[in-house]
C-alpha positions, -999 to 999 in steps of 0.1 A, spaced: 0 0 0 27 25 9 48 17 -26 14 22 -42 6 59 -24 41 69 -26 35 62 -67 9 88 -59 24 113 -45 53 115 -66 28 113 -99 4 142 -83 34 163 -75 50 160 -109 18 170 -125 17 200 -103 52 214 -106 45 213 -146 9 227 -141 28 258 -123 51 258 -147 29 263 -173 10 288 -154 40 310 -147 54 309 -181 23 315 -197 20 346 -175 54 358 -183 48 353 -223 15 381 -217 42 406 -196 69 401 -222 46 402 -249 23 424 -238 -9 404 -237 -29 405 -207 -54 381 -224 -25 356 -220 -22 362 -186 -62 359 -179 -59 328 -199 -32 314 -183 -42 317 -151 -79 305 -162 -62 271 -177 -41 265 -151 -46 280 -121 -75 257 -108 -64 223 -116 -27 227 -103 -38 238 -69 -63 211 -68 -39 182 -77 -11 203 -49 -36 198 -24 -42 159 -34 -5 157 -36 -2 172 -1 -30 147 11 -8 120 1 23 131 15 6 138 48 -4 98 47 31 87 37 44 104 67 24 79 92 41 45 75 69 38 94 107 43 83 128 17 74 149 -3 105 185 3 105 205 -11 82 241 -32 91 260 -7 68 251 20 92 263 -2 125 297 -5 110 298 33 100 290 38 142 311 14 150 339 24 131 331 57 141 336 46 181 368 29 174 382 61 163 371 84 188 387 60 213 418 62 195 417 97 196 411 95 230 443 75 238 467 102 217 456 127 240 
């Protein structure tokens, strides 16, 4: 369930990030060009549909952050315990 959310999340927030895109660039073509129908357009096309799948893709996030992290892995007990051996060392040179 949480690979199938995560899918999701990330599909909701790529969609968004190019809806704003869009938006944004279509309202800088009307300033550069000197349209404001451009602008009223973009933000008519856009606007409503980004911030609706932002707040779905919020949602989602919001679940993923109840499933629980992964456990420690051993990689990471050597890097401590490598990292122990050498502060003892350190330890003895002083």
């Amino acid at each position: 369930m949480k690979k199938y959310i995560a899918f999701l999340f990330k599909t909701c927030l790529l969609l968004f990030l190019i809806g704003g895109t869009c938006l944004v660039f279509g309202q800088l073509a009307g300033l550069l060009f000197q349209r404001g129908e451009w602008i009223v357009k973009s933000w008519e096309m856009f606007a409503e549909p980004t911030f609706m799948i932002s707040a779905i893709a919020g949602i989602f996030g919001f679940i993923l952050g109840y499933y629980p992290k992964k456990e420690v892995t051993k990689v990471n007990e050597v890097e401590k315990s490598s990292s122990n051996e050498l502060s003892e060392e350190f330890e003895l040179i002083r």
